[in-house]
Every structure is written in C-alpha cells, then in structure tokens.
C-alpha positions in Angstrom: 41.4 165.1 48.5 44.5 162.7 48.4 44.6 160.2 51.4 47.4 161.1 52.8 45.7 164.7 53.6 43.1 162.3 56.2 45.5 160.3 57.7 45.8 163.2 60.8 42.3 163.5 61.4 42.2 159.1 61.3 44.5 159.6 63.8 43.4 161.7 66.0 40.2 159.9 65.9 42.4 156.6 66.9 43.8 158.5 69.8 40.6 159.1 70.8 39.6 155.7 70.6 42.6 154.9 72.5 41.9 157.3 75.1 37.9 156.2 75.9 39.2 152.9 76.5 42.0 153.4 79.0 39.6 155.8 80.8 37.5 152.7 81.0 40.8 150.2 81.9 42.3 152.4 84.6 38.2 152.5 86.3 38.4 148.8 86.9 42.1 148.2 87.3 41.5 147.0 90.7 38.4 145.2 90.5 38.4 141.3 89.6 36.5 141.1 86.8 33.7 138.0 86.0 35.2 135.8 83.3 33.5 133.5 80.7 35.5 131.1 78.6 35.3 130.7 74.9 34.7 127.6 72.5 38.5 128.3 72.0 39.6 128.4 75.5 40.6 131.9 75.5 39.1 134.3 77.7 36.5 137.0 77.5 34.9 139.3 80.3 32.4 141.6 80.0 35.1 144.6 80.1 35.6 143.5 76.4 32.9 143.4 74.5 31.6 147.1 76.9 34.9 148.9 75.7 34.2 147.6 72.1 30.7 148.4 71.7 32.0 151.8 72.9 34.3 152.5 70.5 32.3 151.1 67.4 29.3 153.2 68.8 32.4 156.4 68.5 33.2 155.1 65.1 29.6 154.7 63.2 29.1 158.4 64.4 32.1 159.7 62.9 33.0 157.3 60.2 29.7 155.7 59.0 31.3 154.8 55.8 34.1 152.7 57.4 34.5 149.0 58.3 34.9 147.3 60.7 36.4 144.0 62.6 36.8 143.4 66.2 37.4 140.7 68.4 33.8 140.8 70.1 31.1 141.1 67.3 30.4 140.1 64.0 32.2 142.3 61.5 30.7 145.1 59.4 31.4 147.0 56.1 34.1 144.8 55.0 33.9 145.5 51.5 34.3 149.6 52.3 38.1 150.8 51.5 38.8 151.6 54.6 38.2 149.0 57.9 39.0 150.1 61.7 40.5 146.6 63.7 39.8 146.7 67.1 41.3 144.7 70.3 39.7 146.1 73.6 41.8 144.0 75.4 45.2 142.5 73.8 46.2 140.2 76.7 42.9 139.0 78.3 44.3 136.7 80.7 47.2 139.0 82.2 44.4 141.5 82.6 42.6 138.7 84.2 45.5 137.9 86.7 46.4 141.4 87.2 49.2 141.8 85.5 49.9 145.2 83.3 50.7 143.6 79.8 47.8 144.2 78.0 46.4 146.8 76.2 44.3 147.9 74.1 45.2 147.9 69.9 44.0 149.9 66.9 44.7 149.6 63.4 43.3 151.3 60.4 43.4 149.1 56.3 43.1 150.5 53.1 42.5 148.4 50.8 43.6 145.3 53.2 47.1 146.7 54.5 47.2 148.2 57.8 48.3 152.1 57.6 47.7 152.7 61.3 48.6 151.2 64.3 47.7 152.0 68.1 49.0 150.1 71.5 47.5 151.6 73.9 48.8 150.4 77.9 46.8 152.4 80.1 48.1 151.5 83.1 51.9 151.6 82.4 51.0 154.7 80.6 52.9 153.3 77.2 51.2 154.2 73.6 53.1 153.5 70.7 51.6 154.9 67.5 52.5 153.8 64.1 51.7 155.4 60.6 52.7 153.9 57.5 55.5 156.7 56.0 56.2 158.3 59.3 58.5 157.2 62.2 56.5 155.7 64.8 56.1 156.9 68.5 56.9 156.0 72.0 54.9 158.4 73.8 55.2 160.8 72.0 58.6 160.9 70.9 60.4 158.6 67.7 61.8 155.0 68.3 63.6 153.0 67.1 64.2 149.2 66.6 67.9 148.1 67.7 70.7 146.1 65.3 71.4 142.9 66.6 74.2 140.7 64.7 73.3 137.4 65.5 70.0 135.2 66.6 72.8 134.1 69.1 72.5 137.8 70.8 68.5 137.9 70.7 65.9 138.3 73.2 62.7 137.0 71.9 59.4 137.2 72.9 56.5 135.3 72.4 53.0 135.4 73.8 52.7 131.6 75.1 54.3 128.5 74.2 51.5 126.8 74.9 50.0 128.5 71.7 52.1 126.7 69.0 50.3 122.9 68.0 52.4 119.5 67.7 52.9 120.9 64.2 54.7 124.5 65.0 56.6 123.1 68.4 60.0 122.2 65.7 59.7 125.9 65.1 59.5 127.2 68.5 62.3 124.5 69.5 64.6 126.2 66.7 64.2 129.8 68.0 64.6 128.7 71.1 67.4 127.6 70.5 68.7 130.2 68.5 68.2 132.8 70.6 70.2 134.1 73.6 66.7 134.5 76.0 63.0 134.2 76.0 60.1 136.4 77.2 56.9 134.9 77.6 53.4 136.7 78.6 54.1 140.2 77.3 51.0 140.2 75.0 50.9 143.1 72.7 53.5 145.2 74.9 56.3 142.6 73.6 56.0 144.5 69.8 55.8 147.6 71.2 59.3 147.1 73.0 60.6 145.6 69.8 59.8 148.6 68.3 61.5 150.4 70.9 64.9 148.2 70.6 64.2 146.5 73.8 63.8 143.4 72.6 64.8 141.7 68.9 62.5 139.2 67.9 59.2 138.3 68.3 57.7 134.8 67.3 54.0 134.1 67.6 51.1 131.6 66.6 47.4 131.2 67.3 46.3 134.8 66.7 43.7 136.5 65.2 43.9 140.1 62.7 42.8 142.2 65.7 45.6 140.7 67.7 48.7 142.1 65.3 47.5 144.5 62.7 48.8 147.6 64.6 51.8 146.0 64.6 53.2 146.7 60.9 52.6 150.1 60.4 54.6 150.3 64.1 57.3 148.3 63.5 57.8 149.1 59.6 57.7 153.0 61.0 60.4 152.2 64.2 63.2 149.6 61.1 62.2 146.6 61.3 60.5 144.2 59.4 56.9 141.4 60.6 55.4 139.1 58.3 53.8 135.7 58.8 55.9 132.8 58.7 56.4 132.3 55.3 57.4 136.3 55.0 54.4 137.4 53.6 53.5 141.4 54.7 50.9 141.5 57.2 47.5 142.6 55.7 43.9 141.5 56.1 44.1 137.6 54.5 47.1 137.0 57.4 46.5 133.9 59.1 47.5 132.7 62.6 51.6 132.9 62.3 53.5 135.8 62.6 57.5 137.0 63.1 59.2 140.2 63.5 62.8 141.3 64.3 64.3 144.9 65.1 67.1 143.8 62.9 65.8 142.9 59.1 69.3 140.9 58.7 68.2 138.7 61.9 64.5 138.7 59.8 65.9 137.3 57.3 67.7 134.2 59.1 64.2 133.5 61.3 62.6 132.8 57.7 65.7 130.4 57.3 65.5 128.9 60.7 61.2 128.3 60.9 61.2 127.2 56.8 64.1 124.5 57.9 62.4 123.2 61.4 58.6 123.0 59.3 60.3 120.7 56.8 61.9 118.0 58.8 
C-alpha cells in the first residue's frame, strides 16, 4: 500500500486527537489552573502533561508502530518512519491568563518532514488542517495565504519579543522596522491566520519542534513558504528560529533582511 493511500485514515486519527483535547480545553476553560514553572521559565500545568498522556495513550492503541515527541515526556520510537509531534497546549501562558490564543498542535513526519499539520483552538472554535499535497483548511473549507508587495505593507506576528537573546534583538529590530505593524502574543493562532491571509509574516525564536511542525504542511498547503532563519525547510533537526510569509517574494526579502542584521 503506497503512503499516500494512509494519509486519510492519519488524519482522521489527528482529528480525533484534536477533538479529545478540546473536549478536555473547553471543561476547564473557566477554571484557573495551578501552574509550575520550568528550568526554562516557561510554564507548565497539569492540563498539559493530562491532555498529552491522553492522546499518546490514543496513539500507542492505534499506531503502536509510530513515534513519538511531545512537549511533556521523554520521546519514544524515534527511529520508526513515521513520528506523531504533540503540543497540548501551544500558548501556555495566554491559557494561563485567560486569553483564547492557544491551542492545541499536531503534526505527523516521515522520514523527518512534517506531512501533517493540526491547530486546533477549541475555544474560538478555529482548526486549520494541513496535508502535504492538498490545500489546507480553515474549518473546513480551503485558504489561502494573501500577496503582499512590500515588507513596508506587512503585518507580522511574533510570539514574544522577549523571546529573541542579545544575539537575535538586530533581527527583530530589522523586521520591525520593516514592517508596517506588529502582533505579539497570538501563539500558534498567528500561523494559522497567516495561512488564512490575515496576516503576512511571521518571525519567531526560542521554540521547540512541537511548537511549529504543523506549521509547514499548513502554510506550504495555504502558498506560502516557513523555514528557519537561514531558509532551511522545516523538518525534525530544525532548531529554535523560524520565519514564514503569505507572500514567498516577501519570504525571500526577510532571508535578506535577518542574514544582513546577524552580520553586523
């Protein structure tokens, strides 16, 4: 059987995934949940690591053969062909403040290259679903990233400035200034509006694989183009930088832009 002929039934199985955890978001929408803090600083609560043990307990009973990373426990399988990437929670803190950016991501490698792609916002009731060769979805229905001439035009998001080191701030200063606006704090709903030409650039540091592998087969499906910062396709070695624009012209010219601010 060719893989193509699975890739309906992986995602229907991500849907599902998708589903058991906004069933479990929506419960405790309204409750303030106990937070720990990390070595990192980042946040964790016990939400996380419940909805992940969930949905790896879903996916060793239907996929045993599979791998898989999350955010919350150690990794397993890696060496298998095919390795789920799990986010319970993309956006830990707004969850944490009440406020209904995050979400919940899925992605599905081969061979290291994300062919699957989940954001799941349970409580804005957005899911944009991405697979590699189709057109991805907004709810059910295609999108589409938007052209944008110029960096001058842009709106670009990105998740926190406070995110980019003494190193990365020249590159952040240069799309600021590039760009016509800024959104901060939209966590993983920020790509999913790129995807739906509601915003053209997105510009990011600090992040993990289970924080932006959904993100290429989505935005590749929806026209536009996200690679690291030295414009390198996003796949399982990806480290902690990562662009994308609607527009693969305006692409093009953040390479430019970050390569020129990292070398002064």
């Amino acid at each position: 059987m060719r893989a193509e002929d699975n890739q309906a039934e992986w995602l229907a199985f991500a849907l599902r995934l998708a589903t058991e955890s906004g069933a479990i978001l929506r419960e405790t929408a309204s409750v303030r949940p106990d937070v720990e803090v990390k070595s990192d600083r980042s946040f964790v609560t016990a939400l996380d690591a419940r909805i992940e043990r969930r949905m790896r307990e879903m996916l060793a009973d239907r996929f045993p053969g599979h791998g898989i990373i999350g955010e919350e426990e150690a990794p397993t399988d890696l060496d298998a062909d095919l390795v789920w990437v799990l986010d319970p929670i993309d956006g830990t803190a707004a969850f944490i403040a009440g406020l209904p950016v995050y979400g919940t991501l899925i992605a599905l490698m081969r061979e290291g290259e994300p062919i699957l792609g989940v954001i799941d916002h349970p409580i804005t009731g957005d899911r944009w679903i991405g697979v590699k060769g189709s057109p991805t979805t907004h709810n059910g229905r295609p999108c589409r990233t938007r052209s944008c001439g110029t960096l001058g035009n842009a709106i670009m998001s990105a998740s926190n400035p406070d995110f980019f080191d003494e190193e990365e701030e020249p590159a952040l200063d240069a799309m600021r200034a590039a760009t016509a606006w800024r959104i901060w704090g939209g966590a993983c709903m920020s790509f999913g509006l790129l995807a739906s030409g509601r915003t053209d650039a997105a510009f990011d540091t600090r992040l993990k694989l289970w924080d932006f592998a959904p993100f290429r087969p989505i935005i590749e499906g929806a026209g536009g183009v996200i690679t690291d910062w030295e414009g390198q396709p996003i796949d399982h070695r990806t480290g902690k930088r990562i662009m994308a624009a609607g527009d693969p012209a305006r692409h093009r010219e953040m390479l430019r832009l970050v390569e020129g601010a990292m070398k002064r």
